[in-house]
C-alpha positions in Angstrom: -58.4 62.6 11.1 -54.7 61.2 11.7 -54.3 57.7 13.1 -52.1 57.2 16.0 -51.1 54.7 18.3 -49.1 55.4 21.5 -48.2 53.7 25.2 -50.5 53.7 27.9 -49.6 54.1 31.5 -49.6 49.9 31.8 -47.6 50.4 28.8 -50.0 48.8 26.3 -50.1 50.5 22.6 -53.9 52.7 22.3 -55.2 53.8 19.3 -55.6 57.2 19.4 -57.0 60.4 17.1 -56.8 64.0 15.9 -58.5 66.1 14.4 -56.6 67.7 11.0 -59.8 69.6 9.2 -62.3 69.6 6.5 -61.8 67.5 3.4 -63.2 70.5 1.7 -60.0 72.3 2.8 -57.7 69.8 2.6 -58.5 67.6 -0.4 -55.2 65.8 -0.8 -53.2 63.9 1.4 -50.2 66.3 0.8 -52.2 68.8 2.1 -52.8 67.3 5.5 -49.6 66.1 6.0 -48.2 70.0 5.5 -51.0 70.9 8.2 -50.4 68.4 10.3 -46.2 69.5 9.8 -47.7 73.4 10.3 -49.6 72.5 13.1 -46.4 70.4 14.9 -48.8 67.5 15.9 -46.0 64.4 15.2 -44.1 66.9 17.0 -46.4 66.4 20.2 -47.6 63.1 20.1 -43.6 61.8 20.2 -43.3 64.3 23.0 -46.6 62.9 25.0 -45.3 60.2 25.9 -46.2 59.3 29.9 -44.2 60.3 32.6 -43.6 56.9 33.9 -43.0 55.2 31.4 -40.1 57.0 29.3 -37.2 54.8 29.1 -34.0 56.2 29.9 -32.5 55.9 26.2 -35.3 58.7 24.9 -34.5 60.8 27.9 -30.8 61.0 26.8 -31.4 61.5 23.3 -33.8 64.9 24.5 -31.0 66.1 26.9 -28.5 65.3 23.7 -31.0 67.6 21.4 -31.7 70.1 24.7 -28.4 70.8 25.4 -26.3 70.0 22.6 -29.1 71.3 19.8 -29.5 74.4 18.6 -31.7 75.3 21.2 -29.2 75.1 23.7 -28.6 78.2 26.3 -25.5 77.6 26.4 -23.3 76.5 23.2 -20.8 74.0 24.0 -17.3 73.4 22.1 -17.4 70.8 19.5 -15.0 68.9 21.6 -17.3 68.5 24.9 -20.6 67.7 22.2 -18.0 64.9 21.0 -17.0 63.9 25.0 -20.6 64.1 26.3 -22.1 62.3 23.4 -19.3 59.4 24.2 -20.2 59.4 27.6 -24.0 59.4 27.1 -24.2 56.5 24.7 -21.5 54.6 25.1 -21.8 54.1 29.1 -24.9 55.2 30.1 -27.7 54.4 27.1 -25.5 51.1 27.2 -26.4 50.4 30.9 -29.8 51.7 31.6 -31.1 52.8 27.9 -34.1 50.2 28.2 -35.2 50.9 31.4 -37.7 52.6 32.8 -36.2 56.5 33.9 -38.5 56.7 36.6 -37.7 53.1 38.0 -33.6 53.3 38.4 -32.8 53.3 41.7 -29.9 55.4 43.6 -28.4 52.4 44.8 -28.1 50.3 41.6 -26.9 53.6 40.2 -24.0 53.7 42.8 -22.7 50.2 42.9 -22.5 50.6 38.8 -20.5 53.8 39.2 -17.9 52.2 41.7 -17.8 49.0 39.5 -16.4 51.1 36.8 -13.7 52.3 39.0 -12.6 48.7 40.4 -13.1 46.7 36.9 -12.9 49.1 34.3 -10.8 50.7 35.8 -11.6 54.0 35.3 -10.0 57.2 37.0 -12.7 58.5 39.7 -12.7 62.1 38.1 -14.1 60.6 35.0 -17.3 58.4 36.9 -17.3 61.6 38.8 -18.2 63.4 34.8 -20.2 60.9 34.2 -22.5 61.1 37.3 -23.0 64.4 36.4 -23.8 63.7 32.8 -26.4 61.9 34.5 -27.6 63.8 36.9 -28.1 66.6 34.0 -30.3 64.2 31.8 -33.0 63.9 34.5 -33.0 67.7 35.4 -33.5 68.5 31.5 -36.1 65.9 31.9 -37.5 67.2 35.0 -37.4 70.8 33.5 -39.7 69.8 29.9 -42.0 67.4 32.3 -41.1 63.7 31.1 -40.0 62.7 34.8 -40.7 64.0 37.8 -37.4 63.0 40.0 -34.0 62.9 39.8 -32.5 59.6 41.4 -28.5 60.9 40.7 -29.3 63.4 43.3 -28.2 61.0 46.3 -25.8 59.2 44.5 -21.7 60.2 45.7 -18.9 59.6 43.8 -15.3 60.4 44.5 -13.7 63.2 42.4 -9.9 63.8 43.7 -7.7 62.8 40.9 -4.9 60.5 41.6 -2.7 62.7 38.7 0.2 64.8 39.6 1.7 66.4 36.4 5.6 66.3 36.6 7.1 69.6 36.5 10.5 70.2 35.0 12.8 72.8 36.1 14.4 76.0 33.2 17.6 74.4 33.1 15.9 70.9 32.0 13.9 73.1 29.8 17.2 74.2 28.8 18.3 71.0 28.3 15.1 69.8 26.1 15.8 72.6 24.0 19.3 72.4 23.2 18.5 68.6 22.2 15.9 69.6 19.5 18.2 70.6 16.4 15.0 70.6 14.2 14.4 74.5 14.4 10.3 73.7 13.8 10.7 71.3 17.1 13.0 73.6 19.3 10.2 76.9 18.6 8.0 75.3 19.1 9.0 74.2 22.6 10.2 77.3 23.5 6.9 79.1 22.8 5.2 76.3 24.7 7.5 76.9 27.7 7.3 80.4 27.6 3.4 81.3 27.0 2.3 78.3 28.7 -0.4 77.7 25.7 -2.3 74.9 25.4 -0.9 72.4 23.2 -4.7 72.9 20.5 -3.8 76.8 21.4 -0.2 76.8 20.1 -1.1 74.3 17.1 -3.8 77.1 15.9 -1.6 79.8 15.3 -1.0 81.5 12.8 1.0 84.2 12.0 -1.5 86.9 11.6 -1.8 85.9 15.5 1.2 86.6 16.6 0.9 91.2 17.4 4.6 92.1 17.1 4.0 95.9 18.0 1.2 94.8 20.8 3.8 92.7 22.0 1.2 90.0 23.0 -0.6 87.0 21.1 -4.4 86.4 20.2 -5.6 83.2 21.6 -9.2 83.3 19.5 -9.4 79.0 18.7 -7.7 76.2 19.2 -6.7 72.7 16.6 -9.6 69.8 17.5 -10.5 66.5 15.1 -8.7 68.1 12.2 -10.2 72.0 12.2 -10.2 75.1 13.7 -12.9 75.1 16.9 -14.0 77.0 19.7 -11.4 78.0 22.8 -11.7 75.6 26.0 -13.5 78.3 27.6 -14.5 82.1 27.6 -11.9 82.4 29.5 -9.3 80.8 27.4 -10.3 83.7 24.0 -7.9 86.2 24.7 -4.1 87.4 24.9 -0.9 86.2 26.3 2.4 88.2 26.7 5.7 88.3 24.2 8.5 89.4 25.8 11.5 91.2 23.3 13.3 87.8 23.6 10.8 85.2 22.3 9.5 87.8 19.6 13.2 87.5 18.5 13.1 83.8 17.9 9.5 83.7 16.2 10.8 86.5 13.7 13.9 84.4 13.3 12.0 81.2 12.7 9.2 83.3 10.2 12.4 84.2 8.4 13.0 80.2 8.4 9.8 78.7 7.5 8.7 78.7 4.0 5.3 78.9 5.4 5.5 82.8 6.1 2.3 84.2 4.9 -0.4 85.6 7.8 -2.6 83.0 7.3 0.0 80.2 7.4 0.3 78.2 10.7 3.3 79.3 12.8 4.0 75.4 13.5 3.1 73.9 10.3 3.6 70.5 9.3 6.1 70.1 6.6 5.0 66.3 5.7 1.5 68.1 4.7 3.1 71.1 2.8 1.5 73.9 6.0 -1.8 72.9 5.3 -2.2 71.4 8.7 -0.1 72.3 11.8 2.0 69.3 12.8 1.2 66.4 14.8 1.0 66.8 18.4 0.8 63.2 19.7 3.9 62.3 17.2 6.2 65.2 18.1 5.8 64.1 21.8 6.3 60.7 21.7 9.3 61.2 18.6 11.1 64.1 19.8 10.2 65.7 23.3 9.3 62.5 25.6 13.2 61.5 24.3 14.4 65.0 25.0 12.9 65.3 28.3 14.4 61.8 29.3 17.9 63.2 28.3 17.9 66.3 30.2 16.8 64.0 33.5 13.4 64.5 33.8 12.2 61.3 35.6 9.4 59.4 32.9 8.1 56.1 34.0 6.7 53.8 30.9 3.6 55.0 30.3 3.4 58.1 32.8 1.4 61.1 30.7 4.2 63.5 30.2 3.9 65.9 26.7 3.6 69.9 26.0 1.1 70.2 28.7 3.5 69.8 31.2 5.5 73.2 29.9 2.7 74.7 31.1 2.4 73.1 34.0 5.8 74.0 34.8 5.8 77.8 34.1 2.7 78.1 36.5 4.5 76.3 39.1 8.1 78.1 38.7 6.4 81.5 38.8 4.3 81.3 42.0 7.2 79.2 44.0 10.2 80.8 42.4 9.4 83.8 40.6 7.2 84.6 43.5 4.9 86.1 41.0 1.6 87.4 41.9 -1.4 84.6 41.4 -3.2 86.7 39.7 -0.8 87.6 37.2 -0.4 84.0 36.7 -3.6 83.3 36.4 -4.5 85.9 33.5 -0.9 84.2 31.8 -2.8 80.6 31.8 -6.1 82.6 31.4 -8.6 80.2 34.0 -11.6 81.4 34.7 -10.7 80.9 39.1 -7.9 81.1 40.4 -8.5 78.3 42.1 -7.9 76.5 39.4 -4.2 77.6 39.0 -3.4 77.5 42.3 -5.0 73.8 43.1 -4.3 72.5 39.4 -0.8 73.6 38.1 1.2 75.1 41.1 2.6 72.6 43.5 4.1 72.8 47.0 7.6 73.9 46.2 10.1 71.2 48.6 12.6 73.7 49.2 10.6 76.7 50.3 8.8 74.1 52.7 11.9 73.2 54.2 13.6 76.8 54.5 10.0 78.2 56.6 10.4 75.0 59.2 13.6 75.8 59.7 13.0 79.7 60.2 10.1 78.0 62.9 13.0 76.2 64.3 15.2 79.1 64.2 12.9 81.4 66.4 12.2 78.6 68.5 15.7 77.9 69.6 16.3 75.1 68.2 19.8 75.1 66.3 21.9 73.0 63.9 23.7 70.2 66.3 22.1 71.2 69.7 21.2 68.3 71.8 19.1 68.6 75.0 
C-alpha cells in the first residue's frame, strides 16, 4: 500500500492510500516504487489536488510545463520561453503565488495592473502582455480541470503604445554611411537599410545564406542569448530580395573579410576571431547612434534609436514615397498581417498630407492669397 497525505477542501493535510499489489509480486521495495512509477500514481496524486484550493504559484508552474513543455501544441521561440517565464515568476508568482487561484478577484487584479503603470512605471503594452500571460494560466487551468473560472476575463487594460520609431530619410542614410569608414560597420548598415532585416536576422548570417544566382537571401534563424534560435515567427523563415547593387558590395566585402568560408558569419566579430557575429548593442551605441546624430537625425538622451529603425525607415519610404504596393512591402519585412506593416512601421507621410488638402482646396476654390 503507498502512504500519502494530501489537502482537503478546508485545506487540512488527510492521510490517504493506494493500493500497489501483492507482496508476492512485489517483494522489494524497488519493485513497488517501479510500479508505482509504471503505474504514474505520484503522477496523480500531485495532480489531485482540489479545485479550490490550488494556489496560483502551482497553476503557473503547470501552464509553464503546458505550454512551454514538450507537450506544448504550439512550440515557442527560445526567446518568448525566456520573456514569458520572466513575466510569470517575476511579476505574477511574486504577487499572487500564495493565494488561492480561485479566490483572486477582478478588481484587485485591475488596480495591481494600473499600479504597475503609475509606480513602476511600466509601458501599457507590456501590463497589457502580462494580463494576457494571465489570463492564459487560468484557461490552461480551466482546460486540465484545476479551476473552474477565469477572473482575467473582466479585467481591461490599455494596450496603445506611446512609441513612435524615428524614421530617417536615404540621404541621412547616406550620410550614416559615408561616416562609418570601418568597412565591417558601413556593410553592415547598408544591408540593414536595404533588406530591412531584423537586427538577430542580419547578425545570423552566414555566407552560405546569402544565394548570389537566386538573387535573394535565406532568412531560416536569427542570433538570441549567444546561439542560433528559432525566427520571430513562421512568417519571418523565408527570403528577402538582393538587388545587382547590394550583391556588389557583399561580394566586395567577402573579398575583404578574412572570415570568407560558407559557414562563416557575414558580420563577424573580429575581437572574437568570427566565431560570434559582432555585438549589436555596442556597434549602436559606438558607431551608429554617433553617425545618425551627424547626419541630423534628431536623438534625444535616451530615445531607443538603433538598426531597427533602418527598417522602420525602408517600410515607411516605400509606401509614402516609393508608393510601393503594401503587399510587396509586407512580403519585404515578411509579417504575418499587413496590418502589422501598415499600423507598425509606415507613418503618415507630412508632405503627402499637405499636397491632398491643398488639391481639396484647389477644387474647392480656394486659392493662394484670395481673401473673401
Amino acid at each position: 500500500m503507498l502512504r500519502y497525505r494530501v489537502a482537503s477542501a478546508d485545506g487540512r493535510r488527510v492521510e490517504h492510500t493506494t493500493s500497489i499489489g501483492l507482496v508476492q509480486k512485489f517483494p522489494k521495495d524497488e519493485d513497488a516504487w517501479r510500479e508505482i512509477d509504471r503505474l504514474g500514481i505520484l503522477i496523480r496524486i500531485n495532480d489531485n489536488t482540489p479545485l479550490s484550493r490550488i494556489r496560483f504559484n502551482a497553476l503557473a508552474e503547470h501552464y509553464l510545463k503546458a505550454d512551454f513543455g514538450s507537450d506544448a501544441v504550439r512550440p515557442k521561440s527560445e526567446n518568448t520561453t525566456g520573456i514569458t517565464e520572466h513575466i510569470v515568476r517575476d511579476y505574477l508568482i511574486a504577487r499572487w503565488g500564495g493565494e488561492i487561484a480561485e479566490d483572486i478577484k477582478p478588481l484587485d487584479i485591475q488596480r495591481w495592473l494600473k499600479s504597475l503603470n503609475t509606480e513602476s512605471k511600466l509601458a501599457w503594452t507590456t501590463i497589457a502582455k502580462m494580463r494576457g500571460v494571465m489570463s492564459r494560466i487560468y484557461k490552461v487551468g480551466i482546460l486540465r480541470e484545476q479551476v473552474k473560472k477565469n477572473p482575467v476575463m473582466h479585467v481591461e487594460t490599455r494596450c496603445k503604445s506611446n512609441y513612435r520609431a524615428i524614421v530617417i530619410t536615404p540621404a541621412q542614410t547616406f550620410n550614416i554611411l559615408k561616416s562609418l569608414k570601418n568597412h565591417l560597420h558601413h556593410k553592415l548598415v547598408l544591408t540593414c537599410a536595404a533588406t530591412a532585416l531584423r537586427s538577430s536576422e542580419i547578425l545570423a548570417l552566414r555566407w552560405a545564406d546569402i544565394l548570389w544566382l537566386e538573387e535573394r537571401i535565406r532568412v531560416s534563424k536569427r542570433w538570441a542569448n549567444g546561439k542560433d534560435g528559432e525566427t520571430k515567427t513562421e512568417a519571418s523563415d523565408g527570403y528577402v530580395p538582393l538587388h545587382p547593387v547590394l550583391a556588389n558590395h557583399l561580394q566586395q566585402w567577402r573579398c575583404q573579410t578574412p572570415h570568407k568560408k560558407d559557414t562563416n558569419f557575414v558580420f563577424p566579430s573580429f575581437k572574437a576571431r568570427g566565431r560570434i557575429p559582432l555585438s549589436s548593442s555596442i556597434f549602436v551605441s559606438d558607431y551608429l547612434r554617433p553617425a545618425a546624430k551627424a547626419a541630423g537625425v534628431q536623438i534625444e538622451d535616451g530615445q531607443r534609436f538603433g538598426l531597427h529603425n533602418l527598417r522602420h525607415s525602408l517600410s515607411n519610404w516605400l509606401v509614402n514615397k516609393a508608393k510601393v504596393e503594401p503587399k510587396t512591402v509586407q512580403g519585404i519585412l515578411r509579417h504575418s498581417r499587413i496590418q502589422t506593416t501598415l499600423d507598425l512601421y509606415t507613418q503618415e507621410d507630412s508632405d503627402e498630407a499637405r499636397g491632398a488638402q491643398g488639391e481639396f482646396l484647389k477644387a474647392v476654390g480656394i486659392h493662394s492669397g484670395m481673401t473673401q
